[in-house]
N, C-alpha and C positions, 0 to 999 in steps of 0.2 A: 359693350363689355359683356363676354359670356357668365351667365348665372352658373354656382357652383353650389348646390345644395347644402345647408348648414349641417345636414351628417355625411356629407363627404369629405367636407374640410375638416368636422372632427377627427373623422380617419384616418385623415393625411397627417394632421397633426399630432394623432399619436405614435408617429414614427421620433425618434431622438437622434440625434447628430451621430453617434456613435454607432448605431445599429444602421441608417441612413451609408456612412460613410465606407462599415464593414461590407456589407453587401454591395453597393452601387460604387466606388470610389474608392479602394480600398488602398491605390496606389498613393493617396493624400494621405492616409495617415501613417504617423510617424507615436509611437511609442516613447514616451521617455518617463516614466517608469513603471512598476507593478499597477496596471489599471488607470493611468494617468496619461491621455495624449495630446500630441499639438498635431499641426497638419504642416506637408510640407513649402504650401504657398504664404501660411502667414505663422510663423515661430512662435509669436507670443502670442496666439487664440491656445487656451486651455481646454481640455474635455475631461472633465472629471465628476466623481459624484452626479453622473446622470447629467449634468448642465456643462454649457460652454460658455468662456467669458474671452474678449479679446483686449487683453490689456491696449493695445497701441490704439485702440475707437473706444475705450469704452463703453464697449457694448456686448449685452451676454444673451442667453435664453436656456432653451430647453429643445425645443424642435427642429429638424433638418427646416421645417420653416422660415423660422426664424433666422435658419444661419445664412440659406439663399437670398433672404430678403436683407441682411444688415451687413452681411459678410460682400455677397458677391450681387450686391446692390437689383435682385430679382424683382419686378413688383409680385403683388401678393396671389394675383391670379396664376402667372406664368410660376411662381414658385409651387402653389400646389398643386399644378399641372405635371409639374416637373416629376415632384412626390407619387402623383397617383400614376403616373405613366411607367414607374419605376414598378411599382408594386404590382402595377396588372401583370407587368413583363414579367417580374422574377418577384415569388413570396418572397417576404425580410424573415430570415433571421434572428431573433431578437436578442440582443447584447445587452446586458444587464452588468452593470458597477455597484460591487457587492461590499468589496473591502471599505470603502470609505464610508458608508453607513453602521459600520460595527466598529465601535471601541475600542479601541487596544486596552489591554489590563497591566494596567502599572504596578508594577513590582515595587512601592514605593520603600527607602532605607530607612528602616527601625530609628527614631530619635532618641537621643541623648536626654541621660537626666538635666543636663542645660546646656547651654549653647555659649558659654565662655570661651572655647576655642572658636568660632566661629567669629564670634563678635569681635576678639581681637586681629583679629586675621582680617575682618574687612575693615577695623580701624586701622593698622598696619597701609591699608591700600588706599588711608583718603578719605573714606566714607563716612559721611556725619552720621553721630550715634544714634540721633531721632530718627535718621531715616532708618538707619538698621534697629530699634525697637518699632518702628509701625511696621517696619517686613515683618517681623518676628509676632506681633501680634495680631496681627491679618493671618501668617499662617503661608507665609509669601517663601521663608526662607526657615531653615533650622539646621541645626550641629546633628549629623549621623554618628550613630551610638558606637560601630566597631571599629569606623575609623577616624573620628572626627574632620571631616569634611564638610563643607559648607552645603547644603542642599538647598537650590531652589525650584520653586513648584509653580506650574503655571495651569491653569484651571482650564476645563471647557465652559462651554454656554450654560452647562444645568452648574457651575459651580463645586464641579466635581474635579480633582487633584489629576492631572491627566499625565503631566511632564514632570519630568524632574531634572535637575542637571545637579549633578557632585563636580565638589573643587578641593583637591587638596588644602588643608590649612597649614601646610608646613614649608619645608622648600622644595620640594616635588614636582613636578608640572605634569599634575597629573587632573584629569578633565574626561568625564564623562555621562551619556546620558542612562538614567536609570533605562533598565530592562521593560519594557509595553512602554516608553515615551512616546506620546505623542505630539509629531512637531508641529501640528495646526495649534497645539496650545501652550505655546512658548512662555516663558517668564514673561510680566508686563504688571505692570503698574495704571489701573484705570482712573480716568479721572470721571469727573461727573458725567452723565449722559448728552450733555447741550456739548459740550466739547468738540469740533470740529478738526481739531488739530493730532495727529500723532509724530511724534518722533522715535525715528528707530537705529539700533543699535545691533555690533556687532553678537555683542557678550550681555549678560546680567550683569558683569562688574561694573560696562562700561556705560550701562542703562542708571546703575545705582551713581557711579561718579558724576554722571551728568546734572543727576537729581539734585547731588552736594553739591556741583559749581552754581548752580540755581540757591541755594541756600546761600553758599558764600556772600552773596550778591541781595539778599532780602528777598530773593525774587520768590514766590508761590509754584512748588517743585509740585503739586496735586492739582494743578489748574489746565494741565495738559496730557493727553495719553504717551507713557512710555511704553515702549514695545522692546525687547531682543529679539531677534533674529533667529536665536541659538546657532549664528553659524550663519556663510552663504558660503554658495558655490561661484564661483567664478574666477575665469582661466584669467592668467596673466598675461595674457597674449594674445586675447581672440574676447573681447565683448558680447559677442553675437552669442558666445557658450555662456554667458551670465542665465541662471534662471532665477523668478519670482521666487520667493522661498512662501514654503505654503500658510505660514504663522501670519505671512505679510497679505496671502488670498484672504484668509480665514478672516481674519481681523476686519479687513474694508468689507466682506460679506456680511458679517455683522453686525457693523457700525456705518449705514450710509451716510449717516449726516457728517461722517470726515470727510475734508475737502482741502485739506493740507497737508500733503507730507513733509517733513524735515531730517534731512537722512546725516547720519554722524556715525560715518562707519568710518575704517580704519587707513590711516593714511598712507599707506603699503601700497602697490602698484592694481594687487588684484580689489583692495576696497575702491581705490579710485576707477576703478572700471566698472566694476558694480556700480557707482553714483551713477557714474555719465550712464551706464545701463538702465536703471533706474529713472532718471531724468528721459530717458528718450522715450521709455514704454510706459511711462502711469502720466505724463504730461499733458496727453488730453482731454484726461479726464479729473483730475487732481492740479494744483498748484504744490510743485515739487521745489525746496530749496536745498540745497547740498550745503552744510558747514564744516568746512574745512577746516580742524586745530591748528594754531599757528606754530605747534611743536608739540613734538611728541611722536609716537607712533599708533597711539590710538585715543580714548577719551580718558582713561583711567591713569596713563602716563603723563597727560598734559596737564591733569589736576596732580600727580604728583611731583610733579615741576611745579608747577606753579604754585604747590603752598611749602615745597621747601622737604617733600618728602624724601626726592631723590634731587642729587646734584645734577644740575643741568649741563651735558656736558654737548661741544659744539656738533651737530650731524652734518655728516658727509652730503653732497647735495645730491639731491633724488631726479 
């Protein structure tokens, strides 16, 4: 086996997938959004924030290394052979992922001297009062001051207010995310740190009803992590266009000891595509279960059927 000096392989290994791929391979990658790419032999490998993760193996890293040897099964000699042979031929470039290590600045909406319209507006939807006084007192959720609107806030890792999502309280259907939201830190409700389990959700309402069908039932609604989504992407017609939503990267990045997912998204054509999407790309590395509502159209409808909010009337078959 040929020796490679231990400051050669440093060198090699400080080349990163992204700068690696720019210069030597450029035809692999595929952009799919502002600084965020996949490649076009494997969909669900990520390159963002400087690192790469392949949802369908998981498996992630950092260096064109790492990605030859896990990605496209290199050993570790012929992989920084690969790197150094690349570099004598043609200097790299170096590509630097700038935006995802700087903050967005949340514009977040002025609170109300109370939060009375909000509170009935999410008892109106089902939602047990406890659960909506510990949002309210964590600092999870609150009534905006100019339009009384329901605000909910989703924090980053230092604990700082990063997202917001406004809900109309009236008959409106009106829904949007505050100004510098950031979606790696979506609405969620954590449970303790030994917790293993998360379940997630299309909406905050439909995170919070979930909460309440667990109370209904006696069962401990703080004993497992809830998550929204704020939202997925996914076509109606083509699975393959489903992407990771970044709230759902972020969250297993920071939390490895989960090792369950539970996905209770919306029973519409395009959430059940997202499941089976979902289920095809995080199931090698996670224990994925999909629950289906026996009725309804999402979770927040099937809790208001089911306690007599709204009349149940027969659906057309889907």
């Amino acid at each position: 086996m040929p020796y490679i000096p231990p400051e050669i392989v440093a060198e090699a290994r400080q080349i990163d997938l992204l700068t690696y791929l720019k210069n030597y391979e450029p035809y692999e990658l595929v952009e799919v959004c502002r600084n965020t790419y996949t490649t076009k032999s494997h969909d669900s490998l990520k390159i963002s924030n400087g690192l790469w993760y392949w949802f369908t193996k998981g498996v992630g890293g950092k260096s064109a290394i790492d990605y030859l040897m896990k990605v496209r099964n290199f050993t570790f000699i012929n992989a920084v052979q690969t790197v150094l042979g690349n570099i004598r031929t043609q200097t790299p470039v170096k590509y630097e992922q700038q935006e995802k290590n700087k903050e967005k600045h949340l514009k977040i909406p002025v609170k109300a001297i109370n939060n009375d319209r909000a509170i009935n507006y999410l008892l109106s939807r089902g939602i047990d009062k406890e659960i909506i006084k510990y949002c309210i007192e964590n600092k999870l959720l609150y009534q905006e001051e100019k339009t009384n609107n329901v605000v909910f806030i989703g924090y980053n890792n230092d604990n700082i207010p990063s997202y917001a999502f406004c809900r109309a309280t009236n008959q409106e259907r009106f829904m949007r995310e505050a100004t510098g939201s950031n979606k790696r830190y979506s609405f969620k409700i954590k449970a303790n740190e030994k917790s293993n389990i998360v379940h997630l959700f299309e909406s905050s309402i439909d995170l919070l009803s979930y909460a309440t069908l667990l109370s209904l039932e006696n069962k401990n609604w703080r004993a497992e992590n809830l998550l929204s989504l704020g939202g997925i992407y996914s076509s109606k017609y083509d699975v393959e266009k489903t992407k990771i939503p970044v709230s759902l990267t972020e969250f297993l990045e920071k939390n490895p000891n989960v090792n369950e997912i539970h996905l209770h998204l919306d029973r519409d054509l395009a959430g059940r595509n997202a499941s089976s999407f979902f289920q095809q790309v995080l199931n090698k590395k996670y224990k994925v279960f999909n629950h289906t509502i026996p009725f309804g159209k999402d979770v927040n409808d099937y809790l208001c059927l089911k306690t007599g909010i709204k009349k149940f009337e027969k659906e057309r078959s889907r």
